[in-house]
DRENLOKOL-146176 format. One record per residue (C-alpha): residue number from 1; residue in three letters; chain; x, z, y. Coordinates in Angstrom, 2 decimals, padded with zeros to 5 digits. Example, Ala and Ser with C-alpha at 12.3 -4.5 7.8 and 13.67 -1.06 7.14 Angstrom:
<sites>
@nr=1, rest=ALA, kette=A, c1=012.30, c3=007.80, c2=-004.50
@nr=2, rest=SER, kette=A, c1=013.67, c3=007.14, c2=-001.06
</sites>
This chain:
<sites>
@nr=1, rest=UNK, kette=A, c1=-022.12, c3=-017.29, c2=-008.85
@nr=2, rest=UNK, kette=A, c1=-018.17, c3=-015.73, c2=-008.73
@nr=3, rest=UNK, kette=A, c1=-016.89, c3=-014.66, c2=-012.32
@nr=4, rest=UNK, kette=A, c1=-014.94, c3=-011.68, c2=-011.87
@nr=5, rest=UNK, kette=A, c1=-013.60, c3=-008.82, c2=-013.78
@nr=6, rest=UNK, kette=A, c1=-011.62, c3=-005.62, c2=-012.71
@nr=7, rest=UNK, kette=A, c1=-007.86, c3=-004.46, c2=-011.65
@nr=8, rest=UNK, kette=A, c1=-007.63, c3=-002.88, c2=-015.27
@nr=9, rest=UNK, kette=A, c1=-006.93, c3=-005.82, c2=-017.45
@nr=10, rest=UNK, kette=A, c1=-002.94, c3=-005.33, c2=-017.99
@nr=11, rest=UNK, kette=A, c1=-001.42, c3=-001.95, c2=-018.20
@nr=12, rest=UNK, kette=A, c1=-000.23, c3=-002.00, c2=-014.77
@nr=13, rest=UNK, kette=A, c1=-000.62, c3=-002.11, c2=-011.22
@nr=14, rest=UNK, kette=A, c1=-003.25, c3=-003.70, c2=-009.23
@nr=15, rest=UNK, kette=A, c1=-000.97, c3=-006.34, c2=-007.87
@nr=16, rest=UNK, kette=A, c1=000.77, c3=-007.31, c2=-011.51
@nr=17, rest=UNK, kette=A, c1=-002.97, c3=-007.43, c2=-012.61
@nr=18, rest=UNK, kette=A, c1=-004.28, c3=-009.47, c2=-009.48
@nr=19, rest=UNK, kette=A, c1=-001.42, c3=-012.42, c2=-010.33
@nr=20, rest=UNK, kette=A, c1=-002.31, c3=-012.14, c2=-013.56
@nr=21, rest=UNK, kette=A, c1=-006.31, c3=-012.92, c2=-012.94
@nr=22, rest=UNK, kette=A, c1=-006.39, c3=-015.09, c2=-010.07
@nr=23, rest=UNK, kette=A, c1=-006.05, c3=-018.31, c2=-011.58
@nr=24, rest=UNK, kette=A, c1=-008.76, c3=-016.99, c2=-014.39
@nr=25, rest=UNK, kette=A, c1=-011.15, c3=-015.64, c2=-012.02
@nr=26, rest=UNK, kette=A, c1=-013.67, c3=-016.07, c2=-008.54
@nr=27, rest=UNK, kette=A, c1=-013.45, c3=-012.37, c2=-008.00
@nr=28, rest=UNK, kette=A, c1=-011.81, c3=-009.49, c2=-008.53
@nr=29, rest=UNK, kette=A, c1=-013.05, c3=-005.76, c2=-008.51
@nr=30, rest=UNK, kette=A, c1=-010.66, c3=-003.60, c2=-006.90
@nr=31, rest=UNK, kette=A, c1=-011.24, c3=-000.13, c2=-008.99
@nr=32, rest=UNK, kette=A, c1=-009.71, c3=002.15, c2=-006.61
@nr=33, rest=UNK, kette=A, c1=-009.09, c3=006.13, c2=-007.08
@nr=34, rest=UNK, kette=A, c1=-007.60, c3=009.32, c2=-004.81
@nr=35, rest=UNK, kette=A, c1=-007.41, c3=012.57, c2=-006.90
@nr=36, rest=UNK, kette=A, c1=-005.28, c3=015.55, c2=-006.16
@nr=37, rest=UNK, kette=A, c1=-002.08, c3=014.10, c2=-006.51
@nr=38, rest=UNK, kette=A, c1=-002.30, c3=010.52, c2=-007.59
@nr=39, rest=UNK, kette=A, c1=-003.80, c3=007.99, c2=-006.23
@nr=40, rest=UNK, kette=A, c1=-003.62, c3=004.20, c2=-006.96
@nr=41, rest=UNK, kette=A, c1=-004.13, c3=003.08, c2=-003.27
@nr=42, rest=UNK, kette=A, c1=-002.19, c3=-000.18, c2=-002.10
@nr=43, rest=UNK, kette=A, c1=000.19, c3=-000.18, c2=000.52
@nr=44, rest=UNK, kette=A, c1=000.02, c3=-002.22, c2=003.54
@nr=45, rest=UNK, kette=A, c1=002.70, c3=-004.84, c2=001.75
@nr=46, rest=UNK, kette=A, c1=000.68, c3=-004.89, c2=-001.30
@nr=47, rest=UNK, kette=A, c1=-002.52, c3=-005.81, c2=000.82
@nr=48, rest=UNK, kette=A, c1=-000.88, c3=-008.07, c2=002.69
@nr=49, rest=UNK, kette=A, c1=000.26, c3=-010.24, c2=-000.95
@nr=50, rest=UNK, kette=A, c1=-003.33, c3=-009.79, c2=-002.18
@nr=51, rest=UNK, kette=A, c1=-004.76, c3=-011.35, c2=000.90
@nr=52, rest=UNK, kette=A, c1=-002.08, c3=-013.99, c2=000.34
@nr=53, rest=UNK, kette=A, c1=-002.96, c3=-014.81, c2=-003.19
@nr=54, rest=UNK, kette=A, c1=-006.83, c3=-014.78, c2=-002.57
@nr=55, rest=UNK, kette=A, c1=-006.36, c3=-017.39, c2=-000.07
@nr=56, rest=UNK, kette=A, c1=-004.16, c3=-019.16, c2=-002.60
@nr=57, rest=UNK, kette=A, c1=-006.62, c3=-019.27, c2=-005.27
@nr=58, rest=UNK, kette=A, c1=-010.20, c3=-019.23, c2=-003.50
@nr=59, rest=UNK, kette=A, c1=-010.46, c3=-015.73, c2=-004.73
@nr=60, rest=UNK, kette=A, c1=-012.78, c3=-012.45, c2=-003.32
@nr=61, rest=UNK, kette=A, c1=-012.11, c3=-008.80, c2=-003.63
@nr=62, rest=UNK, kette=A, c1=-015.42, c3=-006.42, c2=-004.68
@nr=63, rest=UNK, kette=A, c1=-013.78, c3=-002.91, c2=-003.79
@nr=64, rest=UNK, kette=A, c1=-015.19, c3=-000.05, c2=-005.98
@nr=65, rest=UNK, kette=A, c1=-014.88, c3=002.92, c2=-003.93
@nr=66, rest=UNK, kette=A, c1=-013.09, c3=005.84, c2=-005.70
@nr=67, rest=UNK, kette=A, c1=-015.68, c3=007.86, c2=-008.03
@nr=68, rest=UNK, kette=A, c1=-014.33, c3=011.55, c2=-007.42
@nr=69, rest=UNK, kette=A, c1=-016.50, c3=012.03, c2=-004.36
@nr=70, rest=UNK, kette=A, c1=-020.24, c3=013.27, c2=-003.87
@nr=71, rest=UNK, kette=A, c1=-022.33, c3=011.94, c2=-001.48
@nr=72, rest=UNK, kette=A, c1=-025.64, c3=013.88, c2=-002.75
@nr=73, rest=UNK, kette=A, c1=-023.65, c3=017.46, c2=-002.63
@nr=74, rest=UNK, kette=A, c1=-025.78, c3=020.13, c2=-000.82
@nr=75, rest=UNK, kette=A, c1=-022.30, c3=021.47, c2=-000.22
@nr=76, rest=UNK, kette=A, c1=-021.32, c3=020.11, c2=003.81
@nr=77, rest=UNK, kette=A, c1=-017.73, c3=019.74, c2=003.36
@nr=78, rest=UNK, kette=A, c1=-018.01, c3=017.49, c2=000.10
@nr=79, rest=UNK, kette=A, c1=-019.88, c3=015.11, c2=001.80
@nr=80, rest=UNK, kette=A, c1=-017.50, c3=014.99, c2=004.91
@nr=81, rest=UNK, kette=A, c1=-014.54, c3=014.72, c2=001.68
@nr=82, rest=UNK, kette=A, c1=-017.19, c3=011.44, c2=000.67
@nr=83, rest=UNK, kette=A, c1=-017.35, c3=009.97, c2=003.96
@nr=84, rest=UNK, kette=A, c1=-013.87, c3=010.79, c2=005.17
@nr=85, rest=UNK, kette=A, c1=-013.02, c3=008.85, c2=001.48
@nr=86, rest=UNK, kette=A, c1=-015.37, c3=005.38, c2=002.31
@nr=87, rest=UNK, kette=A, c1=-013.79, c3=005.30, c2=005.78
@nr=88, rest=UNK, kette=A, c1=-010.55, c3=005.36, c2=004.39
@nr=89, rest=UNK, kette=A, c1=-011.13, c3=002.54, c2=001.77
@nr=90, rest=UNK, kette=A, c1=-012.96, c3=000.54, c2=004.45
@nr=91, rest=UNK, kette=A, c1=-009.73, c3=000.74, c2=007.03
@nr=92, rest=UNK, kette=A, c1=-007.63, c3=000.28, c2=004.47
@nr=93, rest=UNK, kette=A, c1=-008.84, c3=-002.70, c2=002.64
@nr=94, rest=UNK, kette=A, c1=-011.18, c3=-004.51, c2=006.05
@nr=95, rest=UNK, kette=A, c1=-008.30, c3=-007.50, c2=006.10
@nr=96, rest=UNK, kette=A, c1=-009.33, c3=-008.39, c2=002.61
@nr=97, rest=UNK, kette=A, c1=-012.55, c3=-009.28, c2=003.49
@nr=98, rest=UNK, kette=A, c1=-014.21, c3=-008.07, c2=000.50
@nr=99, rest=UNK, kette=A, c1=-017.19, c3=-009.48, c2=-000.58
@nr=100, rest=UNK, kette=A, c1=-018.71, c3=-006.09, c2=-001.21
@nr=101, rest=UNK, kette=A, c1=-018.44, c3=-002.37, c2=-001.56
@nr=102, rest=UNK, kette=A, c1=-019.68, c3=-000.74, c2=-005.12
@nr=103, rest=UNK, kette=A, c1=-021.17, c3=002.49, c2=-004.01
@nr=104, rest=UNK, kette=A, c1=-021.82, c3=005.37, c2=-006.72
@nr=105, rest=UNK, kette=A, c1=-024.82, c3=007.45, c2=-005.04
@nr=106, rest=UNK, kette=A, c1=-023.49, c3=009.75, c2=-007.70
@nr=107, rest=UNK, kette=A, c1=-025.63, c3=012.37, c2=-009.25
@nr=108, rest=UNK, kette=A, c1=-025.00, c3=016.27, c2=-009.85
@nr=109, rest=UNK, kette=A, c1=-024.60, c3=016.28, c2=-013.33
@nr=110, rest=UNK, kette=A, c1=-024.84, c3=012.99, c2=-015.79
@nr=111, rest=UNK, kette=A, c1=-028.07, c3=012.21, c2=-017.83
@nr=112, rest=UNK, kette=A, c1=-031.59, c3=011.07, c2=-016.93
@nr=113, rest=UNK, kette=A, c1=-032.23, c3=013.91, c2=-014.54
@nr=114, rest=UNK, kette=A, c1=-029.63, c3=013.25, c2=-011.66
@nr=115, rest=UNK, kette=A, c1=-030.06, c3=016.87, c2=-010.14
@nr=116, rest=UNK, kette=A, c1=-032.02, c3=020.34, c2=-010.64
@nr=117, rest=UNK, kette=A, c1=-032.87, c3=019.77, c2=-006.93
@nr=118, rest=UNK, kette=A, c1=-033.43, c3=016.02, c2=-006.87
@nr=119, rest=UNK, kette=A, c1=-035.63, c3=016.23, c2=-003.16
@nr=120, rest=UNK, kette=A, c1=-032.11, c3=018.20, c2=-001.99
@nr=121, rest=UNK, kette=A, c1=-029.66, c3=015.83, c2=-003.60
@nr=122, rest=UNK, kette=A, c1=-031.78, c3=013.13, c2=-002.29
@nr=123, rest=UNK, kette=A, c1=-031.99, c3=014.22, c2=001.32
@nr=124, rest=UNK, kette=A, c1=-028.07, c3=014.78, c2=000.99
@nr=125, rest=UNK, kette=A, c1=-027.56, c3=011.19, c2=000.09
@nr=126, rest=UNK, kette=A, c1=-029.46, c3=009.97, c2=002.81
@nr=127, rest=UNK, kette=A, c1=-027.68, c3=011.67, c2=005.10
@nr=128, rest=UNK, kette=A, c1=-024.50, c3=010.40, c2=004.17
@nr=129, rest=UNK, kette=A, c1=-025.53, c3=006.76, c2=004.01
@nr=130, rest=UNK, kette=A, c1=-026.68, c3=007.01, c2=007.62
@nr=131, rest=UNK, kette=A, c1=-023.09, c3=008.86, c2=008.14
@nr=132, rest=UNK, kette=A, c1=-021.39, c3=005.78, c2=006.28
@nr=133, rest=UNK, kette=A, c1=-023.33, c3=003.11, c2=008.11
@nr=134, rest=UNK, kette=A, c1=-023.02, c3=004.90, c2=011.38
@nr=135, rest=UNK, kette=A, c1=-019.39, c3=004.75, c2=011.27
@nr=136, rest=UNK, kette=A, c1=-018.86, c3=001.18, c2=010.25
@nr=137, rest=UNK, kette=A, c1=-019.86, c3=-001.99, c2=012.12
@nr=138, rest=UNK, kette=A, c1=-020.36, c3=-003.86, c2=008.71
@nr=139, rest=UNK, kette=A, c1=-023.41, c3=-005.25, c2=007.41
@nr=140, rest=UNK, kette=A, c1=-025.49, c3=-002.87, c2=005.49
@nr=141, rest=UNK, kette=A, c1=-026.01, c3=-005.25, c2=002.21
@nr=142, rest=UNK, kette=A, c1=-022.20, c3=-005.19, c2=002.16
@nr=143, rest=UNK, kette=A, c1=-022.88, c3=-001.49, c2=000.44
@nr=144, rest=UNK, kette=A, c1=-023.53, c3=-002.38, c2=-002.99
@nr=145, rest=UNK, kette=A, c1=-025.85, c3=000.75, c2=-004.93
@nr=146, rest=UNK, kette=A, c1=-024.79, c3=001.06, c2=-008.28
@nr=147, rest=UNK, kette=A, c1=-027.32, c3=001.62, c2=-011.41
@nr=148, rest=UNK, kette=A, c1=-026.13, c3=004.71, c2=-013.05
@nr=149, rest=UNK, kette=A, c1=-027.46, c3=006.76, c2=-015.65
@nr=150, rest=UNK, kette=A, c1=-030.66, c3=008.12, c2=-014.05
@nr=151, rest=UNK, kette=A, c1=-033.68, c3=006.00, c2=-013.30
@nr=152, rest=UNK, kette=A, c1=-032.65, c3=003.77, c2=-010.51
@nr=153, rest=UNK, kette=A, c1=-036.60, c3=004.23, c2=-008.95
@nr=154, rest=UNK, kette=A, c1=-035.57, c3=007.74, c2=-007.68
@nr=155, rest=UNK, kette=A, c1=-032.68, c3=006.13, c2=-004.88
@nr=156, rest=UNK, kette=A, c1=-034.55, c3=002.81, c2=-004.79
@nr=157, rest=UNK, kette=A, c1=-036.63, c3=004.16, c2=-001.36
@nr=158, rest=UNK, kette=A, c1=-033.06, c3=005.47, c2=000.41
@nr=159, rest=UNK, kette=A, c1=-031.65, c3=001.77, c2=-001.04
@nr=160, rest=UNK, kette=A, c1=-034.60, c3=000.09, c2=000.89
@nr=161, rest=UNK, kette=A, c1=-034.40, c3=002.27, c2=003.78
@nr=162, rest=UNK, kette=A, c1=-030.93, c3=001.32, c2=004.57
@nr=163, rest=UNK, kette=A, c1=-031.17, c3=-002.00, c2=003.55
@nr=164, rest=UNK, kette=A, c1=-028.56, c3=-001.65, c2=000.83
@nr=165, rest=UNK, kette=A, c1=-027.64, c3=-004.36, c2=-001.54
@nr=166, rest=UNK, kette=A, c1=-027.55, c3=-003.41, c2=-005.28
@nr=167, rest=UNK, kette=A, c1=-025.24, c3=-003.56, c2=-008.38
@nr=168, rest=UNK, kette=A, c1=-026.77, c3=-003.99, c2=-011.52
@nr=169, rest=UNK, kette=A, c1=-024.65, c3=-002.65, c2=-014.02
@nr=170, rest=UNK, kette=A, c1=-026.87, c3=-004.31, c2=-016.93
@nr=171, rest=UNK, kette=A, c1=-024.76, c3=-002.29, c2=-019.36
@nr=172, rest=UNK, kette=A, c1=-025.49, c3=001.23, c2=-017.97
@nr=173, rest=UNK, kette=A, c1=-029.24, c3=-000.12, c2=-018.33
@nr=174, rest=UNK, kette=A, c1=-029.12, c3=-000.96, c2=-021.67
@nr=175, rest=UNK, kette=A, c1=-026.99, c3=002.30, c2=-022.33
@nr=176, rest=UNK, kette=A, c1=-029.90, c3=004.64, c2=-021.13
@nr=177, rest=UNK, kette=A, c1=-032.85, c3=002.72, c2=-022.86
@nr=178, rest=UNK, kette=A, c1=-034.14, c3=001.46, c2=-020.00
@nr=179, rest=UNK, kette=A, c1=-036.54, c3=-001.54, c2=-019.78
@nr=180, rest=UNK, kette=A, c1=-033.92, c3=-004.72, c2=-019.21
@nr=181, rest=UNK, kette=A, c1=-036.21, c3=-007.50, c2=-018.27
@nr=182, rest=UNK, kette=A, c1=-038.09, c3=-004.78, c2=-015.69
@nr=183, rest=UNK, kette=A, c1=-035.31, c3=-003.19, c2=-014.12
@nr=184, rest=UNK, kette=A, c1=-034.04, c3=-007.52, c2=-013.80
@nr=185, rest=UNK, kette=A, c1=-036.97, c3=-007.87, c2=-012.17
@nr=186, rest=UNK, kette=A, c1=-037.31, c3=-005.67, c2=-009.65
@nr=187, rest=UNK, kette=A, c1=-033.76, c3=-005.64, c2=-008.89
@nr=188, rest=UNK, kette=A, c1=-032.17, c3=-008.97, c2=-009.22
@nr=189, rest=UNK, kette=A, c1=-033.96, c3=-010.16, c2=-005.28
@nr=190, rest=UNK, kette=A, c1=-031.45, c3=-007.49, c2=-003.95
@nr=191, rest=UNK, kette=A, c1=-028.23, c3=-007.69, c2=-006.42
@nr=192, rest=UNK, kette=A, c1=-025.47, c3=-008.76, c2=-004.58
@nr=193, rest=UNK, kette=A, c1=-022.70, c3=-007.52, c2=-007.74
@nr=194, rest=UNK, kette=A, c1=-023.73, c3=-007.97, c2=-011.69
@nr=195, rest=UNK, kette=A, c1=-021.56, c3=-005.45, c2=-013.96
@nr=196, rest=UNK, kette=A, c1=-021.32, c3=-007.01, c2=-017.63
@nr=197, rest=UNK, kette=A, c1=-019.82, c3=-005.49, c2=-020.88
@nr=198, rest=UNK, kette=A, c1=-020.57, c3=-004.36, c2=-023.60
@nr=199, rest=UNK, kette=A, c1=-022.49, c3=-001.51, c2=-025.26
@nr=200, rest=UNK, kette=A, c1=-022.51, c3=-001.07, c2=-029.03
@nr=201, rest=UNK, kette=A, c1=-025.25, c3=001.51, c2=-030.97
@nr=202, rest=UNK, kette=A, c1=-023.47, c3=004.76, c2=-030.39
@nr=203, rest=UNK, kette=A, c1=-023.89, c3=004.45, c2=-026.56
@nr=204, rest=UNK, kette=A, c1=-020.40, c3=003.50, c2=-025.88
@nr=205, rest=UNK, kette=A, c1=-020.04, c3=000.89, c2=-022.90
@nr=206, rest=UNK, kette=A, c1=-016.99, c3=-000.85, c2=-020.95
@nr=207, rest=UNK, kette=A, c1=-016.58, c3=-002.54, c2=-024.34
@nr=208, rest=UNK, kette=A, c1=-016.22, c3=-006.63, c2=-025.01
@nr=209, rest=UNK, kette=A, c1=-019.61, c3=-008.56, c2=-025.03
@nr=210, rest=UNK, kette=A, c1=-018.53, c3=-009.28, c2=-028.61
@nr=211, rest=UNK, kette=A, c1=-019.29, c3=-005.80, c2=-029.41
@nr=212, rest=UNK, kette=A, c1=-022.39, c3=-006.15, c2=-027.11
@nr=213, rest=UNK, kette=A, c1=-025.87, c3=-007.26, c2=-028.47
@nr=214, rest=UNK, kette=A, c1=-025.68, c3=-011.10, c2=-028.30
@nr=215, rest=UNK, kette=A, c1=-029.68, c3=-011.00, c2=-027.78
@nr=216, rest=UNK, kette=A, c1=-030.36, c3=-008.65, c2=-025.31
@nr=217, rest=UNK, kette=A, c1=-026.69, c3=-010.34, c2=-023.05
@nr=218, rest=UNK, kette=A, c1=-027.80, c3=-014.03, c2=-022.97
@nr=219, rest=UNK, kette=A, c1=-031.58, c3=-012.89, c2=-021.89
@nr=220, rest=UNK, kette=A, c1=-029.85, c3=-011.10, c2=-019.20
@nr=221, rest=UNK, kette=A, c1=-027.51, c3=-014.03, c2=-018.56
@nr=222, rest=UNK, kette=A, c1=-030.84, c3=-016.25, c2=-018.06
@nr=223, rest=UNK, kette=A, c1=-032.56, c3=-013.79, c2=-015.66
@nr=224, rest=UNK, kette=A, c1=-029.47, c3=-014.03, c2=-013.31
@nr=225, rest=UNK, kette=A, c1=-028.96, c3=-017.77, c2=-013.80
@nr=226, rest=UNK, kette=A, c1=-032.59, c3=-017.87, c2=-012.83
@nr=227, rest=UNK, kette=A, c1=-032.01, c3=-015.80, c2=-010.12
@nr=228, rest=UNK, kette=A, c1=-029.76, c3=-018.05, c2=-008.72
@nr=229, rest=UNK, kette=A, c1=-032.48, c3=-020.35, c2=-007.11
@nr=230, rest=UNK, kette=A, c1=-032.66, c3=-018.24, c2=-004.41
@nr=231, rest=UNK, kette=A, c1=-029.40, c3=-019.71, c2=-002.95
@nr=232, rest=UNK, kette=A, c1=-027.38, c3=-016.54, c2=-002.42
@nr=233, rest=UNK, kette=A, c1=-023.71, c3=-015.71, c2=-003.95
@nr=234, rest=UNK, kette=A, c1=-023.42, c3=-013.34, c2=-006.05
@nr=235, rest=UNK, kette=A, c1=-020.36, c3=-011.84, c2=-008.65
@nr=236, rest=UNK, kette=A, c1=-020.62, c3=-011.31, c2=-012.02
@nr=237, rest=UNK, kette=A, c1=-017.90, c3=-008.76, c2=-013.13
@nr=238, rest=UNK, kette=A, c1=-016.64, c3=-008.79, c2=-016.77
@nr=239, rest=UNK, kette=A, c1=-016.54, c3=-004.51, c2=-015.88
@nr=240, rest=UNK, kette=A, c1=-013.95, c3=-004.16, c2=-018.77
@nr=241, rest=UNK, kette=A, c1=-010.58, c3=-002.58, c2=-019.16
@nr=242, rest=UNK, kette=A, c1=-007.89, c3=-004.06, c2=-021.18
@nr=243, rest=UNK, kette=A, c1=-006.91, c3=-007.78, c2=-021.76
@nr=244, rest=UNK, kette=A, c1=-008.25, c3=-007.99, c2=-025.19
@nr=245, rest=UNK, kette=A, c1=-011.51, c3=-007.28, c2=-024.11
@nr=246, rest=UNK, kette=A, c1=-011.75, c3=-009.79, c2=-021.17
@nr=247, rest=UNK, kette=A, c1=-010.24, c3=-013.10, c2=-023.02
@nr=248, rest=UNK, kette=A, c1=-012.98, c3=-012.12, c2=-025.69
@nr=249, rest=UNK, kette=A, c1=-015.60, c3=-012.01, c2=-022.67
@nr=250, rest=UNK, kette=A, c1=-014.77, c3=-014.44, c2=-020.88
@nr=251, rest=UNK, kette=A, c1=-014.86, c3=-016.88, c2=-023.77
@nr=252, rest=UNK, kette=A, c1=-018.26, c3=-015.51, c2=-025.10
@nr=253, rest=UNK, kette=A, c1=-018.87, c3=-016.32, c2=-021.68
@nr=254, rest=UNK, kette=A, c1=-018.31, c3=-019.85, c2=-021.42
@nr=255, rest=UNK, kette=A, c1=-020.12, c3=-020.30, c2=-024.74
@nr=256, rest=UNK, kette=A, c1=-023.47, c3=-019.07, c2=-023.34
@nr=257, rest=UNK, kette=A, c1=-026.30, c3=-021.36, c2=-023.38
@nr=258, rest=UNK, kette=A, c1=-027.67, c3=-019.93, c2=-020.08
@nr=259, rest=UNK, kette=A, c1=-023.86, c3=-020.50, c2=-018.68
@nr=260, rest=UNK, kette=A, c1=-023.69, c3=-023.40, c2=-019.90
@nr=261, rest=UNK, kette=A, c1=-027.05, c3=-024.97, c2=-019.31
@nr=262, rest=UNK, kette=A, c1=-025.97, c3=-023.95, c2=-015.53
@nr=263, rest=UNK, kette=A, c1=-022.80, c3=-026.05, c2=-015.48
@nr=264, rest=UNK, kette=A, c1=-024.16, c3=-028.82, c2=-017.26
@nr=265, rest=UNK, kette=A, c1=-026.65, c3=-029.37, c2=-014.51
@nr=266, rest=UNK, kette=A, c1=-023.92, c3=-028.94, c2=-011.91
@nr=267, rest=UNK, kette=A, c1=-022.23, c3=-031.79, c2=-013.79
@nr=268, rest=UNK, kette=A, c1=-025.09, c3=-033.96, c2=-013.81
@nr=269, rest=UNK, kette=A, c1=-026.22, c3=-033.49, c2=-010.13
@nr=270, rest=UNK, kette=A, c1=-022.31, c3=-034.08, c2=-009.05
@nr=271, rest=UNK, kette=A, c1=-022.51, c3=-037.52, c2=-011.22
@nr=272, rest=UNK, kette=A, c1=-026.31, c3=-038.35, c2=-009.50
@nr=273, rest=UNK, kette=A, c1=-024.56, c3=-037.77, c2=-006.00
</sites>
């Protein structure tokens, strides 16, 4: 299992932020974003240091593709702006070789209810996976379906029809209420990327596990230690924003007993071999 955590950690540029992290981290999640204007895409130079330094330090890239786009829209031309968006990301940052892509199959409006027309905004999403996958040579469980705020059962068909990986953003689970150890266990097989933070009683997430519930992140931190048996890699990504919250973290992190209960028995076996 990669530790990771996101471009966002210093109040400055992916690269500053990337030399920062790479001696601290496996992986590093690549929040990327194109609005009108401003955008925070890296030039060909800046790729070429980051492939540099992940070679330097055994590091991987998860790329998060920009959140401003709508894949679900019943509107044509928003879903060409989607694609047209993923293809761009996927050119730009292919020499990386990421270890996955965070897809948002983002709904209409936030909340439990994802659309007023959720057969329509459905049917729009699957037609612009098939788009995405149709116009890329890469493996589908490279596509990484995030958990948002709606019931992840309503995309989990179109996720399995595609053959989609998932990202289980625990936090956005425990956020909505939803059942934890259920939504662990039907999801975990398929989780390629694990967002982690925070979430304190007035809904508010992105924060430091500190602020999380200690209870509720070390059973989640034993499902996905568990989880591990199945001899795939997988990232776990600290998905905060600002240095004081990942030193915090990342220490609460090393002081887990399901963490450390995993090393400890990587210890031992090293010492029996």
């Amino acid at each position: 299992m990669r530790i990771g955590t996101t471009s966002y950690i210093l109040p400055d540029d992916i690269l500053s932020n990337v030399r920062y992290l790479a001696p601290l981290v496996d992986d590093i999640e690549l929040v990327l974003f194109e609005s009108e204007g401003e955008d925070n895409l890296p030039s060909k130079c800046v790729l070429q240091t980051l492939k540099e330094l992940a070679l330097e330090h055994s590091l991987t890239y998860t790329v998060h593709f920009p959140l401003d786009v709508h894949p679900g829209s019943k509107d044509k031309g928003v879903r060409q702006k989607a694609l047209d968006t993923y293809l761009k990301i996927l050119d730009l940052t292919q020499h990386l070789d990421p270890f996955g892509y965070i897809l948002h199959l983002t709904p209409d409006f936030y909340g439990y209810t994802p659309s007023n027309d959720i057969p329509a905004w459905l049917s729009c999403l699957d037609e612009s996976v098939t788009c995405l996958l149709e116009h890329t040579s890469l493996d589908s469980q490279m596509f990484c379906a995030e958990t948002l705020s709606y019931p992840f059962a309503l995309v989990q068909p179109l996720v399995d029809k595609h053959n989609l990986a998932v990202t289980l953003d625990i936090g956005h689970v425990w956020m909505m209420g939803y059942d934890a150890e259920a939504s662990c266990s039907s999801l975990l097989s398929t989780t390629r990327v694990s967002h982690l933070h925070g979430v304190d009683v007035q809904a508010h997430d992105h924060l430091s596990l500190g602020k999380g519930n200690p209870l509720l992140i070390e059973r989640f931190l034993s499902s996905l230690v568990a989880q591990q048996g199945d001899g795939k890699e997988r990232v776990l990504t600290l998905e905060v924003f600002n240095q004081q919250d990942f030193l915090a973290s990342l220490s609460l992190l090393r002081q887990s007993r399901a963490m450390m209960g995993k090393r400890e028995e990587r210890k031992l076996w090293q010492q029996l071999i």
